[in-house]
C-alpha positions as CSV (number, residue, x, y, z in Angstrom):
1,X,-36.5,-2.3,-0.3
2,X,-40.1,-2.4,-2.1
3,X,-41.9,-4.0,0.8
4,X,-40.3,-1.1,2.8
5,X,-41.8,1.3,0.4
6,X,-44.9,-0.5,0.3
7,X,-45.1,-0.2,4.1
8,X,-44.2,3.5,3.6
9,X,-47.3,3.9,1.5
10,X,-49.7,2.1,3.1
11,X,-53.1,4.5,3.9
12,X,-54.5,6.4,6.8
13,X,-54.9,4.3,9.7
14,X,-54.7,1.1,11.5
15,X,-57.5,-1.1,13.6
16,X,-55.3,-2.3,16.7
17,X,-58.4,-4.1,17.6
18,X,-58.0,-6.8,14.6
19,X,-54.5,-7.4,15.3
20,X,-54.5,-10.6,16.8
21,X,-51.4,-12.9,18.8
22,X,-48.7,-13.6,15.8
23,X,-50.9,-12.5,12.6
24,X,-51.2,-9.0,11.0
25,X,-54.9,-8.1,9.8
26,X,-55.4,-6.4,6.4
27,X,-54.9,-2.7,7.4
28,X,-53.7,0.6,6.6
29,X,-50.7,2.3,7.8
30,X,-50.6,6.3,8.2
31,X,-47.2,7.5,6.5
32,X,-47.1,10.0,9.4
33,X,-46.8,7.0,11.7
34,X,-44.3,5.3,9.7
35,X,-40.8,6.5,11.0
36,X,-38.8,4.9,8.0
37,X,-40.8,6.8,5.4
38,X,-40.5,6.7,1.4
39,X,-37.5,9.2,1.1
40,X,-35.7,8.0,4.1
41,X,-35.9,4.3,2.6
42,X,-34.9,6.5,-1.2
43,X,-31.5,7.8,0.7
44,X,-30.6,4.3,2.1
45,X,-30.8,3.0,-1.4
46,X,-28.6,5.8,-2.7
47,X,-25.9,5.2,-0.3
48,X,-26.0,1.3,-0.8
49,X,-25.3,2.4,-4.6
50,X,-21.8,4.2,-3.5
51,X,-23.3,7.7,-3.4
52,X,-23.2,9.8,0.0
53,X,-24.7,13.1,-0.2
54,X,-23.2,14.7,2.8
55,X,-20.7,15.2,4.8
56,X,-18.4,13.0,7.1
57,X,-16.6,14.0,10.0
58,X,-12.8,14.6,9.9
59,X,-12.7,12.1,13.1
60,X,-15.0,9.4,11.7
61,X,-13.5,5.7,11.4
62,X,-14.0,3.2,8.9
63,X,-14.1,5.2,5.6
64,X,-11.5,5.0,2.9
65,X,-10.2,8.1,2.1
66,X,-7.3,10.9,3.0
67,X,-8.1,12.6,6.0
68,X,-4.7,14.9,6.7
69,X,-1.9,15.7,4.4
70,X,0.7,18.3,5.5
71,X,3.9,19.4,4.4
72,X,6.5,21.2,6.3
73,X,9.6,22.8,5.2
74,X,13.0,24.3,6.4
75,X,13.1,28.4,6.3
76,X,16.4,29.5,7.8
77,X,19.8,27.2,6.3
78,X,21.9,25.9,8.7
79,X,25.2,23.6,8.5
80,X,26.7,20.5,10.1
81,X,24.6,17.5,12.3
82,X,21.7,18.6,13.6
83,X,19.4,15.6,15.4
84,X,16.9,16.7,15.6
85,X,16.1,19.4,13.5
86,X,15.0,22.1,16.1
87,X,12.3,25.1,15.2
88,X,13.9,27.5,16.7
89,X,15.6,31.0,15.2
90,X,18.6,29.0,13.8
91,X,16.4,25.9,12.3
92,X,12.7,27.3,11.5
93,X,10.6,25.4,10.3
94,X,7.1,26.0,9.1
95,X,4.0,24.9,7.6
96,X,4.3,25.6,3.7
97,X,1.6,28.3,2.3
98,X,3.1,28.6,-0.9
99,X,0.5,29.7,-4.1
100,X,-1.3,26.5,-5.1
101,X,0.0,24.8,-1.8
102,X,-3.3,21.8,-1.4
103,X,-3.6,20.3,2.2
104,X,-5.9,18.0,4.1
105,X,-7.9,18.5,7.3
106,X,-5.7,19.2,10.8
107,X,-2.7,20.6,10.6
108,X,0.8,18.6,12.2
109,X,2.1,21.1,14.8
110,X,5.9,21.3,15.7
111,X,7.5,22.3,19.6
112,X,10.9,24.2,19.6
113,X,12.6,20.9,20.0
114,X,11.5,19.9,17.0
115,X,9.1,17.1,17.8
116,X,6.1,16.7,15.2
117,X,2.6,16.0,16.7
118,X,-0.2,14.3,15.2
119,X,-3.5,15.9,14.7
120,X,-5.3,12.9,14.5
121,X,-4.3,8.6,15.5
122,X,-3.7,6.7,12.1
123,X,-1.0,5.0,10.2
124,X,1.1,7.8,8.2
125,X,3.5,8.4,5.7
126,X,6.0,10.3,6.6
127,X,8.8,11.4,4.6
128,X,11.3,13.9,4.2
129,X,13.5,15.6,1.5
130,X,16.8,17.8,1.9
131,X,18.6,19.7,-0.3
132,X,22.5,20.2,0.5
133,X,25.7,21.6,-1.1
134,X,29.3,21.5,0.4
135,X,32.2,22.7,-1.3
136,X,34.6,19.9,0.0
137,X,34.1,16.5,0.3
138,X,31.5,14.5,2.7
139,X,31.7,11.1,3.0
140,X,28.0,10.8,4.1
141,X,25.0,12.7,4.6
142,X,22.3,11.2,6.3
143,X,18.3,12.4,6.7
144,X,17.1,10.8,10.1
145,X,13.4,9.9,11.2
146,X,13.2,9.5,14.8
147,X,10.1,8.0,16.4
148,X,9.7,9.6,20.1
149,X,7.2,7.7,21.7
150,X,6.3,8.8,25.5
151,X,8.9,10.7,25.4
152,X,11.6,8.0,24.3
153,X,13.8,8.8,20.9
154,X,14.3,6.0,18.6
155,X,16.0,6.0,15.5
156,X,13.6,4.9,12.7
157,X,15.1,4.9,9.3
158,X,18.7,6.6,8.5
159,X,19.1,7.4,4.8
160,X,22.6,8.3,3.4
161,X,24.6,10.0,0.8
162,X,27.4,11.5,-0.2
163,X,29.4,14.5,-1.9
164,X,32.6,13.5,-3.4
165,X,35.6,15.7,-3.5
166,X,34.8,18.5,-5.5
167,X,36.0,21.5,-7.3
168,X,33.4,23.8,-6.5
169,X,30.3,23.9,-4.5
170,X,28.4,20.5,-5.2
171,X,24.6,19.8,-5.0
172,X,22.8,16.9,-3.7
173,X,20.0,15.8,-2.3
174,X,18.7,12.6,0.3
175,X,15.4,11.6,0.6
176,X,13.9,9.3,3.2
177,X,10.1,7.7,4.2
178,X,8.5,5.4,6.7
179,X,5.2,3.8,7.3
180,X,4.6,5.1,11.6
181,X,2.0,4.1,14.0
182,X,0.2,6.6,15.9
183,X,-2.1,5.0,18.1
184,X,-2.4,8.5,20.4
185,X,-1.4,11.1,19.0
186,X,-0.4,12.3,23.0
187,X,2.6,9.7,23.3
188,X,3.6,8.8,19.5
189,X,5.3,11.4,17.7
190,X,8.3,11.7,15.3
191,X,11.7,13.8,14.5
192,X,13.9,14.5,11.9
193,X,16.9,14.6,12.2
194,X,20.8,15.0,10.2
195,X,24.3,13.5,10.3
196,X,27.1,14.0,8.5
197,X,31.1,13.4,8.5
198,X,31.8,17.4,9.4
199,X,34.8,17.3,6.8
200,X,33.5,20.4,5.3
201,X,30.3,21.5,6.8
202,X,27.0,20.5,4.7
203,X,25.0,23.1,4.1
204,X,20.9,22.4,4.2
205,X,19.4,24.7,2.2
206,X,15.9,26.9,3.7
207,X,13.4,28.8,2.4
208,X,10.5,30.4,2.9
209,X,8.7,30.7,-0.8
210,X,10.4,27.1,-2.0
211,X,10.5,23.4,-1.0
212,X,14.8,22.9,-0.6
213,X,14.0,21.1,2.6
214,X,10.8,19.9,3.5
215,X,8.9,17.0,5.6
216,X,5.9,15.2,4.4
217,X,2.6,13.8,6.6
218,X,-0.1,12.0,5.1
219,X,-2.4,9.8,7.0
220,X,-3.4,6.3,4.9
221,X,-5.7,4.9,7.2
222,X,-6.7,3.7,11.0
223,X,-4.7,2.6,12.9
């Protein structure tokens, strides 16, 4: 880095006449001829010492760092197996916006069917959290993440619990996460989805100010 600086500084001018086949005659440089100059070579050593100052793209690769977090939650309750959950009248879903709500870059987007696109390729975390009650017994309850790749639905992960026989209504809640691929964000897509035993009718709680139901995106890295 000093002989670059040194360079940087050198004087006024240079004789291209005393520059001979494979040697470099004692000369001076203008710095207005030098395109590397003293505070270009002063930035490089700044970012070599872990400090950027400016600003990197939302589609640039190679850097560590969280580039989209999004969360999405349930509005309107509904009841029974539902797979997937649609975003429709009966099952809307939306992007939260509550006070103090923090999110990252792009936001996910949803169709009517339900099906989650990514803004950008990466690997992602995606998880998802449901609150129920029932007041009678369900043998299971299960949160579903469905991977949908071209088109194609596949079962992911399939979480379960259950509500025992109760004497009133009874709360609960399943939770459920996976690491997914999305390579192009055009093809690779996910779902959520829920099944239960229908003994009594589970009821998934929405909401439009609170998190009872919600689904979580956060992109850790290339893919």
């Amino acid at each position: 880095m000093s002989r670059a600086r040194d360079l940087a500084n050198l004087g006024d001018g240079i004789d291209t006449s005393s520059i001979t086949s494979g040697t470099f005659a004692d000369a001076r440089i203008a710095q207005s001829n030098v395109t590397q100059h003293e505070s270009a070579i002063d930035a490089l050593g700044t970012v070599a010492s872990g400090t950027f100052n400016g600003t990197i793209g939302s589609s640039a690769t190679g850097f560590i760092g969280v580039k989209i977090a999004d969360q999405w939650r349930l509005t309107t309750a509904f009841s029974g197996t539902a797979n997937p959950i649609t975003n429709t009248s009966s099952n809307k879903l939306e992007r939260v916006d509550s006070a103090g709500q923090g999110t990252i870059g792009s936001a996910m987007t949803v169709d009517t069917g339900g099906i989650f696109t990514f803004p950008m390729t990466g690997i992602y975390l995606v998880s998802g959290m449901l609150g129920v009650s029932n007041n009678s017994e369900s043998d299971y309850i299960s949160l579903v993440i469905n991977a949908v790749i071209s088109g194609s639905v596949t079962r992911h992960t399939n979480i379960y619990t259950s509500i025992p026989g109760p004497t009133g209504t009874t709360y609960a809640n399943v939770s459920n996460s996976t690491l997914f691929d999305c390579p192009d964000v055009s093809t690779h897509k996910v779902s959520f989805g829920v099944n239960e035993d229908q003994h009594g009718g589970s009821n998934f709680s929405g909401s439009s100010t609170t998190n009872n139901c919600f689904f979580t995106f956060i992109r850790l890295g290339d893919t």
